[in-house]
MILOSE-150069 format. One record per residue (C-alpha): x, y, z; residue number from 0; residue in three letters. Coordinates in nm, 2 decimals. Layout:
BEGIN
@X->X; Y->Y; Z->Z; resi->NUM; resn->Ala
...
! end
This chain:
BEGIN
@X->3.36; Y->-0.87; Z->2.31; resi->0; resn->Unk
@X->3.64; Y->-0.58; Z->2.48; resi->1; resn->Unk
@X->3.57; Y->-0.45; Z->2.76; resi->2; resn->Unk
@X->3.64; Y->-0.13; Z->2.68; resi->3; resn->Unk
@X->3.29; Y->-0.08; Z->2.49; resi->4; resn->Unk
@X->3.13; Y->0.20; Z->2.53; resi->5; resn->Unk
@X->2.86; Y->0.06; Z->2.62; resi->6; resn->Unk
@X->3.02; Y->-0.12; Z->2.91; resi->7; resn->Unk
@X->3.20; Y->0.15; Z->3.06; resi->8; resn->Unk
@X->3.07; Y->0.31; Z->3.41; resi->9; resn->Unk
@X->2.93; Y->0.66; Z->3.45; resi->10; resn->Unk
@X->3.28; Y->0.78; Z->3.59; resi->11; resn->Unk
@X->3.42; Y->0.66; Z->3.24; resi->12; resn->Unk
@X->3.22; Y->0.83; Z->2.99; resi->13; resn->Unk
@X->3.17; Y->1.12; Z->3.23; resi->14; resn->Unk
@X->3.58; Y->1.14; Z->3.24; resi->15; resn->Unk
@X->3.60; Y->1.18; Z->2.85; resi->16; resn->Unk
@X->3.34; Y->1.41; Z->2.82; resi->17; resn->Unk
@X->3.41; Y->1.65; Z->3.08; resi->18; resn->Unk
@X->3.81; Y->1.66; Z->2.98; resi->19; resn->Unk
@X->3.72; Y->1.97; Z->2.75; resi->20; resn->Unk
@X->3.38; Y->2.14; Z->2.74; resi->21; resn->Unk
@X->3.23; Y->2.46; Z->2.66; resi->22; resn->Unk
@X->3.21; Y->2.70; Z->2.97; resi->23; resn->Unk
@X->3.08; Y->3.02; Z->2.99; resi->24; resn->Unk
@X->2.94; Y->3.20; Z->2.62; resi->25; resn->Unk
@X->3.16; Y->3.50; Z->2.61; resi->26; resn->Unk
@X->2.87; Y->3.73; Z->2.40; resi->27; resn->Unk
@X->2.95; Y->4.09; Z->2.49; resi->28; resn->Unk
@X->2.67; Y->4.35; Z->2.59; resi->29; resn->Unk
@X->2.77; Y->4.57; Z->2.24; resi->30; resn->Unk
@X->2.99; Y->4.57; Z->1.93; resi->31; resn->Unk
@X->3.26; Y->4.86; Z->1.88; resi->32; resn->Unk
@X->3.06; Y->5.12; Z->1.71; resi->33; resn->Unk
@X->2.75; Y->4.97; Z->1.83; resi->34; resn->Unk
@X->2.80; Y->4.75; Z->1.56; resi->35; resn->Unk
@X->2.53; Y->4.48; Z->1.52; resi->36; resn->Unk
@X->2.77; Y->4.20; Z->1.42; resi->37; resn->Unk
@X->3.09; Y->4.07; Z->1.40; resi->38; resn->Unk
@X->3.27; Y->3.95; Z->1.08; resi->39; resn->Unk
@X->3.54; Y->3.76; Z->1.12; resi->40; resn->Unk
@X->3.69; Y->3.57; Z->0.80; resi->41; resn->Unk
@X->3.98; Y->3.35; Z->0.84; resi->42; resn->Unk
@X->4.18; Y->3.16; Z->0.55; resi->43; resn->Unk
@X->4.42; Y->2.88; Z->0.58; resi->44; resn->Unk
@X->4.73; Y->2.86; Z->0.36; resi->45; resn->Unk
@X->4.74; Y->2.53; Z->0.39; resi->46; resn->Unk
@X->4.92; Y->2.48; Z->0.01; resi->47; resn->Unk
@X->5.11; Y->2.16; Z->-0.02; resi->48; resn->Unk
@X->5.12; Y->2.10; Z->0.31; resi->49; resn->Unk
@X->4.78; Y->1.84; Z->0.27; resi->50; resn->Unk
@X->4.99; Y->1.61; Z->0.02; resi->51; resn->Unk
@X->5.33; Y->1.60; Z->0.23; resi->52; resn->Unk
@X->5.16; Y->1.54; Z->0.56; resi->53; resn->Unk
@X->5.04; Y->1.21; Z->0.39; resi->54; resn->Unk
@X->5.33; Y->1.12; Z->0.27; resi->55; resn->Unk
@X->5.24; Y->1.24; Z->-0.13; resi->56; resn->Unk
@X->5.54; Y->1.40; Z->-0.31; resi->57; resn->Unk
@X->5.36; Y->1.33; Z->-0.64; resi->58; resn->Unk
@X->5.39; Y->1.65; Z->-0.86; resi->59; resn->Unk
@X->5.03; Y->1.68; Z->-0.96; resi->60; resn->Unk
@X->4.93; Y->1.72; Z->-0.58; resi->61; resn->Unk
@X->5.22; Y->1.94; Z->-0.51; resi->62; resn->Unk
@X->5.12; Y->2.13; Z->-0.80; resi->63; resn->Unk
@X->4.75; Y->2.19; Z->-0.68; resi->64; resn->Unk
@X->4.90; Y->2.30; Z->-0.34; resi->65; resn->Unk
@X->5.13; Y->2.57; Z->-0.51; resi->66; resn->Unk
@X->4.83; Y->2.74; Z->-0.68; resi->67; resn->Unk
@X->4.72; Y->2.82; Z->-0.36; resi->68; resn->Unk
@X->5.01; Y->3.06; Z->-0.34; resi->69; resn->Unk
@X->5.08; Y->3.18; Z->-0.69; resi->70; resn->Unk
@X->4.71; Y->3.21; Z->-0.76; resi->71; resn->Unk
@X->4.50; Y->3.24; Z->-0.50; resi->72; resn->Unk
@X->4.74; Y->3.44; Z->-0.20; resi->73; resn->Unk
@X->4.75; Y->3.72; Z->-0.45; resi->74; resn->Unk
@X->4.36; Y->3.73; Z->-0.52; resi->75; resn->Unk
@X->4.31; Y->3.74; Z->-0.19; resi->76; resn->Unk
@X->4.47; Y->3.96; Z->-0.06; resi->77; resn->Unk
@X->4.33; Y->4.23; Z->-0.33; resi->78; resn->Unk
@X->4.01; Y->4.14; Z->-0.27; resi->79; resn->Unk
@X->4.07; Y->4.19; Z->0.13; resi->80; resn->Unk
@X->4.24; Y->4.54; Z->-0.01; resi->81; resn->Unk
@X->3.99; Y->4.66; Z->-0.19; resi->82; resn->Unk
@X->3.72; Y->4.56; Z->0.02; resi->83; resn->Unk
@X->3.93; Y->4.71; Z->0.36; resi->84; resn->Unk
@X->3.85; Y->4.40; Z->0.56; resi->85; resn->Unk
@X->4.14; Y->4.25; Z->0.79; resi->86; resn->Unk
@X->4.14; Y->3.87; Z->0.81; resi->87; resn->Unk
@X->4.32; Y->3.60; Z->1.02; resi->88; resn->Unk
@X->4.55; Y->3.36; Z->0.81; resi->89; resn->Unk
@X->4.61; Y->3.04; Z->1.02; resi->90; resn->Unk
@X->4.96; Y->2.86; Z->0.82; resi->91; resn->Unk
@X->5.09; Y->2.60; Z->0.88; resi->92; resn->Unk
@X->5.52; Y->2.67; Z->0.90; resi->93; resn->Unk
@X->5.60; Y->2.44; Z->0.65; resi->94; resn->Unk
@X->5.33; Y->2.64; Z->0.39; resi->95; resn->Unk
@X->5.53; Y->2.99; Z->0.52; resi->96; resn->Unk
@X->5.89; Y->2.82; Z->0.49; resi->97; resn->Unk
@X->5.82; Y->2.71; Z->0.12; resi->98; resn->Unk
@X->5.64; Y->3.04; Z->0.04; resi->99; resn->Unk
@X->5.80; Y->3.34; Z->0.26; resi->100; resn->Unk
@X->5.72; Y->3.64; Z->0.11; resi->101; resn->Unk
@X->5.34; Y->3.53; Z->0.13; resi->102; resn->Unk
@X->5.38; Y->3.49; Z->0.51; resi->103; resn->Unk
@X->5.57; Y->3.85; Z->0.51; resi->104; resn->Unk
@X->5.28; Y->3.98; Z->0.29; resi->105; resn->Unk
@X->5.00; Y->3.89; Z->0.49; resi->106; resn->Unk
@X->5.18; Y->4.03; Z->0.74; resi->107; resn->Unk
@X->5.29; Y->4.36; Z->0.58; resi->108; resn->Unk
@X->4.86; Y->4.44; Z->0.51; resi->109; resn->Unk
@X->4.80; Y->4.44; Z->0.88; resi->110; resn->Unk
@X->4.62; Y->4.06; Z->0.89; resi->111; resn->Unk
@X->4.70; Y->3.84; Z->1.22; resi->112; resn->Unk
@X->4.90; Y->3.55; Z->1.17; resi->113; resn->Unk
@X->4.75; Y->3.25; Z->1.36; resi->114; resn->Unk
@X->4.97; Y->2.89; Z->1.42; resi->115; resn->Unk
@X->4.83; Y->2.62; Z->1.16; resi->116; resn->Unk
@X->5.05; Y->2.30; Z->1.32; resi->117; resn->Unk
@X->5.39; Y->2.26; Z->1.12; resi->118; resn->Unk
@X->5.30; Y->2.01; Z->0.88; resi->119; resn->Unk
@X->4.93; Y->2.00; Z->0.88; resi->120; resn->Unk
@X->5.02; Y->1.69; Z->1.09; resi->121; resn->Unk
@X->4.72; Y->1.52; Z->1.23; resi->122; resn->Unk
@X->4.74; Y->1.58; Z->1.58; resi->123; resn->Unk
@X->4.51; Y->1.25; Z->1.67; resi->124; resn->Unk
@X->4.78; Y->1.08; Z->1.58; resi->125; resn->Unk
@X->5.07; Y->1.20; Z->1.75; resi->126; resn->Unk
@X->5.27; Y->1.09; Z->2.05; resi->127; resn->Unk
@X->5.24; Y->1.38; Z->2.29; resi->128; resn->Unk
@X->5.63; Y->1.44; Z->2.27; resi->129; resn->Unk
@X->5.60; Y->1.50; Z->1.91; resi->130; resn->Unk
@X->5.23; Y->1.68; Z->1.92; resi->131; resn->Unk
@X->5.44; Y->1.91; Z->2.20; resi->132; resn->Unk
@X->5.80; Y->1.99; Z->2.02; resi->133; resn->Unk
@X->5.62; Y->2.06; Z->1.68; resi->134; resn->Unk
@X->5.38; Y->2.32; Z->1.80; resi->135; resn->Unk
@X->5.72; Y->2.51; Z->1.95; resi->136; resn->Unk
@X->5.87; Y->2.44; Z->1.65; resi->137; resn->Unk
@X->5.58; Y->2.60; Z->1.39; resi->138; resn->Unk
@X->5.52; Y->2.87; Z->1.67; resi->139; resn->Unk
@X->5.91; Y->3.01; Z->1.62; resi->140; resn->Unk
@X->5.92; Y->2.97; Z->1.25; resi->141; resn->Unk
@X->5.59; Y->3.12; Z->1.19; resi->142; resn->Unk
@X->5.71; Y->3.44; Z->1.39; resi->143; resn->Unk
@X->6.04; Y->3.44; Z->1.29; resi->144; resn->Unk
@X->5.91; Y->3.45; Z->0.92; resi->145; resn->Unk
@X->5.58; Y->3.67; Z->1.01; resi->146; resn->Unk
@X->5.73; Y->3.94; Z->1.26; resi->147; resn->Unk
@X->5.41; Y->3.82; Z->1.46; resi->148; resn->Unk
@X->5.42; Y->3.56; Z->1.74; resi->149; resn->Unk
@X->5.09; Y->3.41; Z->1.72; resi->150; resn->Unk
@X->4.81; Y->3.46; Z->1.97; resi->151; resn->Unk
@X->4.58; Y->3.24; Z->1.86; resi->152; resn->Unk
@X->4.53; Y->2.84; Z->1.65; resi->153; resn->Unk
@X->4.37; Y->2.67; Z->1.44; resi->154; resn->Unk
@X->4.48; Y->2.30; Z->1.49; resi->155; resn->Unk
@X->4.53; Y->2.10; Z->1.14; resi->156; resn->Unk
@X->4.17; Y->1.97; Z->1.01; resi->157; resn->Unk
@X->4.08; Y->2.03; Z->1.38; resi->158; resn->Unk
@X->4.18; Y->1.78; Z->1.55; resi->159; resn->Unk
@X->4.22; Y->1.82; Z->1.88; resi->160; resn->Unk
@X->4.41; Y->1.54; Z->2.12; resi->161; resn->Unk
@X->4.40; Y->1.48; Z->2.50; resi->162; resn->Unk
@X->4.75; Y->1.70; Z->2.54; resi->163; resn->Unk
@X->4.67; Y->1.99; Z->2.25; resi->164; resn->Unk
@X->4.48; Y->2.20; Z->2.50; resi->165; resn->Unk
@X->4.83; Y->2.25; Z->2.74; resi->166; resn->Unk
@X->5.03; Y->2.29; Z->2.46; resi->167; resn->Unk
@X->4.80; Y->2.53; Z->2.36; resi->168; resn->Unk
@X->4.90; Y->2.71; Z->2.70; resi->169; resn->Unk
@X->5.25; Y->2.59; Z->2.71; resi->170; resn->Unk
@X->5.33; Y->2.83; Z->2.41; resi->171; resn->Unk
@X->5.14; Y->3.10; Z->2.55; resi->172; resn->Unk
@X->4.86; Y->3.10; Z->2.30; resi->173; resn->Unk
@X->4.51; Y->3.30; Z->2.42; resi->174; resn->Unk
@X->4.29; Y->3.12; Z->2.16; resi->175; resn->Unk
@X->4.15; Y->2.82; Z->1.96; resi->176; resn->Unk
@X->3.93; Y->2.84; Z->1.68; resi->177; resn->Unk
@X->3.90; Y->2.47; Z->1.60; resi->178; resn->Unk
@X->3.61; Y->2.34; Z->1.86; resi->179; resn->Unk
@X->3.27; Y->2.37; Z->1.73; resi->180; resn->Unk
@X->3.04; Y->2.40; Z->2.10; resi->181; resn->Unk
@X->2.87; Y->2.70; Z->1.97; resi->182; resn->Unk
@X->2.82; Y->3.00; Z->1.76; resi->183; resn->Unk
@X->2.92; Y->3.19; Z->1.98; resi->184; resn->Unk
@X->3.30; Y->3.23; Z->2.18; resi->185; resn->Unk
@X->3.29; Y->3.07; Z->2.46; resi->186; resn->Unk
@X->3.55; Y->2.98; Z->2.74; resi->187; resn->Unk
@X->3.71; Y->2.64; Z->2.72; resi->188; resn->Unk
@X->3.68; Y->2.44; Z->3.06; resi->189; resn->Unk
@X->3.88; Y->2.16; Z->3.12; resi->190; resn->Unk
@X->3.76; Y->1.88; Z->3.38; resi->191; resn->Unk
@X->3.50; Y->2.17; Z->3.44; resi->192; resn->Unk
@X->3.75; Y->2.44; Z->3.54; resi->193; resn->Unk
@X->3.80; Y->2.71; Z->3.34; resi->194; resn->Unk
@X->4.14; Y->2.69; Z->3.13; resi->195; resn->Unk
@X->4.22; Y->3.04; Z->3.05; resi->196; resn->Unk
@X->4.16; Y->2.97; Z->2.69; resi->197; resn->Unk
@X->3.91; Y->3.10; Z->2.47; resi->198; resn->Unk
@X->3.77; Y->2.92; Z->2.18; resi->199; resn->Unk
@X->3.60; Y->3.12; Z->1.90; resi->200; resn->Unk
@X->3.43; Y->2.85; Z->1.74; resi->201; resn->Unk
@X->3.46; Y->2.74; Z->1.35; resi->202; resn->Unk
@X->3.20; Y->2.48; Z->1.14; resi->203; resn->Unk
@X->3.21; Y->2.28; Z->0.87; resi->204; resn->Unk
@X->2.87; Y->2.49; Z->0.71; resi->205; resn->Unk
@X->3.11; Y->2.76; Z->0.73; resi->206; resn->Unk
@X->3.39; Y->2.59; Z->0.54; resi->207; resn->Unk
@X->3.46; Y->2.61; Z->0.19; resi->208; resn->Unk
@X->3.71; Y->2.26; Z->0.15; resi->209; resn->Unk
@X->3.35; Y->2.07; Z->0.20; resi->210; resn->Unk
@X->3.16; Y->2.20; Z->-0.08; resi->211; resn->Unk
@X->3.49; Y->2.16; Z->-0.29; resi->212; resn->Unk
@X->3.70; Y->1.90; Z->-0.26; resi->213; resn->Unk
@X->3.76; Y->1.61; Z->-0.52; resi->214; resn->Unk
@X->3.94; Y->1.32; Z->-0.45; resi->215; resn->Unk
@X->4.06; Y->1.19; Z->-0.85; resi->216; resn->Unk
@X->4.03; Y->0.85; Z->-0.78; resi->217; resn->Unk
@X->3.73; Y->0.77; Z->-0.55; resi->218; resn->Unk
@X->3.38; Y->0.89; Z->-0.51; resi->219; resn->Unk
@X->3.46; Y->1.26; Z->-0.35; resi->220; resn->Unk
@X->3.33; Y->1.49; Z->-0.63; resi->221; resn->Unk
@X->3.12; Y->1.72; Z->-0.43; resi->222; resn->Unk
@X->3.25; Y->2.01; Z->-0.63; resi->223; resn->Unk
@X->2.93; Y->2.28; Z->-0.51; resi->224; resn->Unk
@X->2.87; Y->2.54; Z->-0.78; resi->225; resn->Unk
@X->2.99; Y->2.86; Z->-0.60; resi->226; resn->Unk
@X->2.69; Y->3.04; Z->-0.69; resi->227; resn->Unk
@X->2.50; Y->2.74; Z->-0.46; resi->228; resn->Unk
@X->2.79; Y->2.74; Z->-0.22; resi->229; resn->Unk
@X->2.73; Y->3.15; Z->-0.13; resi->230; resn->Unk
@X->2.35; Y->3.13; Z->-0.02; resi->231; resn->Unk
@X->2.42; Y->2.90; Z->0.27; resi->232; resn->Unk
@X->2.69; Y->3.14; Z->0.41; resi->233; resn->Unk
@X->2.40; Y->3.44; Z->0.35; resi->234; resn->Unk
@X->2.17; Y->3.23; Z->0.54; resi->235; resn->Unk
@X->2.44; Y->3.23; Z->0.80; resi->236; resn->Unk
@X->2.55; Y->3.56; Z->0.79; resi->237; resn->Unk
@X->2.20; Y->3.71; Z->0.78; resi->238; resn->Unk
@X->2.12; Y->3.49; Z->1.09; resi->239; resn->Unk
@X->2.45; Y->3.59; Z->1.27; resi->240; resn->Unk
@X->2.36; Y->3.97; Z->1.17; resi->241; resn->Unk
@X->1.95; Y->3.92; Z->1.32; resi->242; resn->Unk
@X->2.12; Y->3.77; Z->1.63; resi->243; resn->Unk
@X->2.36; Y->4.00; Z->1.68; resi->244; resn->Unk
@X->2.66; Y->3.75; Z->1.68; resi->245; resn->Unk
@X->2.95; Y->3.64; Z->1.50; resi->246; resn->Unk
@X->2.99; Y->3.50; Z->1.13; resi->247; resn->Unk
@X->3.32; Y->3.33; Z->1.12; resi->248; resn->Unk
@X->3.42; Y->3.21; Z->0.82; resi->249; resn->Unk
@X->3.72; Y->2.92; Z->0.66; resi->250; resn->Unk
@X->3.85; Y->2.92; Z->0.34; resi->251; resn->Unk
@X->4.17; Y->2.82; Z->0.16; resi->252; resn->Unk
@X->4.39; Y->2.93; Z->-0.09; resi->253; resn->Unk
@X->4.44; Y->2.67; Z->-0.26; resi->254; resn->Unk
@X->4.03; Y->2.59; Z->-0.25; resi->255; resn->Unk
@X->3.86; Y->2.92; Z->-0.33; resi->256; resn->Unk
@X->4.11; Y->3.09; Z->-0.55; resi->257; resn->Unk
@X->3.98; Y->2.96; Z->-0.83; resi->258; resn->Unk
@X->3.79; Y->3.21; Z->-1.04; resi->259; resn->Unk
@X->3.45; Y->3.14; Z->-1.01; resi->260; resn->Unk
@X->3.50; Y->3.10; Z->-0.65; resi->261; resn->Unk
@X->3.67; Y->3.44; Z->-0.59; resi->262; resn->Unk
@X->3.35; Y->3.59; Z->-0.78; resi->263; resn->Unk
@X->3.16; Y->3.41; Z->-0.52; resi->264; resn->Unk
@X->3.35; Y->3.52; Z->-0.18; resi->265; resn->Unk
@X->3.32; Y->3.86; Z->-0.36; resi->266; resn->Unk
@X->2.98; Y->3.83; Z->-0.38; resi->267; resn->Unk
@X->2.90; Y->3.77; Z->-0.03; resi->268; resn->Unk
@X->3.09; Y->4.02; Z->0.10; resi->269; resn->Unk
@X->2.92; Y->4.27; Z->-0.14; resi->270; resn->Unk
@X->2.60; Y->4.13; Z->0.06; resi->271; resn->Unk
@X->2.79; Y->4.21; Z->0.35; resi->272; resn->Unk
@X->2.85; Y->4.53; Z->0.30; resi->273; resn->Unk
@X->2.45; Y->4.58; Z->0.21; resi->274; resn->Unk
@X->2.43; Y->4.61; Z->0.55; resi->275; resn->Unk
@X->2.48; Y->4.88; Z->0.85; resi->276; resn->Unk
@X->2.68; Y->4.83; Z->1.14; resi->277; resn->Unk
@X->2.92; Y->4.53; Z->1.04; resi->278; resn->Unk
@X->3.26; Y->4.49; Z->1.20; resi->279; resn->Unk
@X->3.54; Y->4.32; Z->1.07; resi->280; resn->Unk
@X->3.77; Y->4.24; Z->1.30; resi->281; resn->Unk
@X->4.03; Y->3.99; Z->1.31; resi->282; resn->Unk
@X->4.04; Y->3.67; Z->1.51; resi->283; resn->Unk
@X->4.23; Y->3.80; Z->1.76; resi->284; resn->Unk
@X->4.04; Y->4.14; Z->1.82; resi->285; resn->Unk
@X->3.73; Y->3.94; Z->1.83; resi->286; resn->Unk
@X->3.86; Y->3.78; Z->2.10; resi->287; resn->Unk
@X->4.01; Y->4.06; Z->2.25; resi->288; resn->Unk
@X->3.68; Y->4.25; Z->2.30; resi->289; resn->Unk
@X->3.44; Y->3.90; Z->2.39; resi->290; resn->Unk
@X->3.71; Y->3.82; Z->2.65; resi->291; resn->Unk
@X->3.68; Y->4.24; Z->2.81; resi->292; resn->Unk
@X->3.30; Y->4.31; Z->2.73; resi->293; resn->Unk
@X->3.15; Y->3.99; Z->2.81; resi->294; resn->Unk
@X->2.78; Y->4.01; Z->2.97; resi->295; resn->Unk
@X->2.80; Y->3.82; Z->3.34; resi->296; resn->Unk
@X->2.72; Y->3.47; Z->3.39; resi->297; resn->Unk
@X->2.63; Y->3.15; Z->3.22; resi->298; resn->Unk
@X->2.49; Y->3.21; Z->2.87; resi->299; resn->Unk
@X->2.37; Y->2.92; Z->2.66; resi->300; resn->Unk
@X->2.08; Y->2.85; Z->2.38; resi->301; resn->Unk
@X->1.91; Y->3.14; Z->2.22; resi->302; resn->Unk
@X->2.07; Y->3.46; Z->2.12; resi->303; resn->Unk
@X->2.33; Y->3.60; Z->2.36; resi->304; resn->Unk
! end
């Protein structure tokens, strides 16, 4: 039997690998602009054929799925988000913009933020640091160099999160993470208890919509939630967010809910939404923004804010 079992290593060990990043202070603010009494924030992640080349698939049925994203879904989007006047984040990964760079420009051009999505969709977990490191400056130039917008803020591909991604994080002067899942609410990010200077404004699977979707062809993976199901859970969440007077975040993909029947679906939740007074829908970053300047003093954990 190793040694290295967990259930053989001393206090100082475990402690070690917990402590390295934690949740610090919950950043809830004493008010809303507007003295709204929640925050929307809705985020999508263009990760198009990015998921079949980061494994290593060039097979043209996956690449084709990818493209939909963009051909298909991008556009319906981003007319829904038009006629709906809500301003979104769009975390893309620079291999997803270089392949599709009027999309980037697009997003860009309505007034969304632009958020770094790795280069590849890489899995950071697996990376050497080196590499981890030179391809987070790599995606972070090409992203603004496509987008007219350096990003402020990441979402780290399917969220991983290694050892080194929090000083990178810093290294390429990013303010935010949304990829940790401590809370509901933002919260600062502490590493080895000290506060890093990083904010993380947490996302969750509940609030993803590759979960309820996905199909893997040959295996067991056929999931595939009707959308009509799919949109009750995020008004459960939404209507709790709105009672506690918090944030609903919210992840979805082109590629994943551009489909029709989904679209009707995201539609139909921000029609329920809108049924209410004193929503604001703010991008990642302004959400952010005003947590980081309004937040109520001290430690703020359990409960409502």
């Amino acid at each position: 039997m190793s040694e290295s079992s967990p259930w053989k290593w001393s206090d100082e060990t475990w402690l070690n690998h917990v402590n390295k990043i934690r949740a610090g202070r919950r950043l809830a603010p004493a008010s809303w602009p507007g003295g709204a009494k929640v925050a929307v924030a809705l985020s999508f992640d263009p990760d198009h054929e990015t998921i079949p080349l980061r494994d290593g698939d060039t097979g043209v049925g996956s690449l084709a799925r990818g493209e939909f994203g963009s051909r298909a879904g991008a556009p319906r989007i981003l007319d829904l988000l038009e006629r709906h006047h809500v301003p979104a984040t769009f975390f893309m990964p620079a291999v997803s913009a270089l392949l599709h760079p009027q999309e980037i420009k697009a997003y860009a051009a309505a007034g969304h933020e632009i958020g770094a999505h790795g280069w590849i969709h890489e899995r950071n977990l697996l990376l050497p640091e080196a590499e981890e490191r030179e391809l987070a400056h790599r995606s972070m130039d090409t992203v603004e160099r496509l987008s007219g917008q350096r990003p402020v803020g990441i979402r780290t591909p399917s969220a991983d999160f290694s050892e080194a991604t929090l000083s990178i994080i810093r290294e390429v002067g990013l303010r935010y993470d949304s990829s940790l899942m401590a809370d509901d609410w933002p919260y600062e990010i502490l590493e080895n208890g000290e506060p890093s200077g990083i904010v993380e404004l947490p996302m969750e699977w509940i609030r993803d919509d590759a979960p309820y979707f996905s199909m893997d062809r040959y295996g067991s993976l056929r999931p595939y939630t009707p959308p009509r199901q799919w949109i009750t859970i995020l008004i459960d969440e939404f209507d709790a967010a709105y009672a506690e007077g918090g944030v609903f975040q919210l992840i979805c993909h082109p590629h994943v809910i551009g489909h029709r029947s989904r679209m009707w679906a995201l539609e139909e939740l921000l029609r329920h939404i809108n049924g209410h007074d004193g929503v604001w829908y703010a991008t990642h970053g302004q959400v952010v923004d005003h947590v980081t300047e309004n937040a109520v003093e001290g430690p703020l954990t359990g409960g409502s804010r």
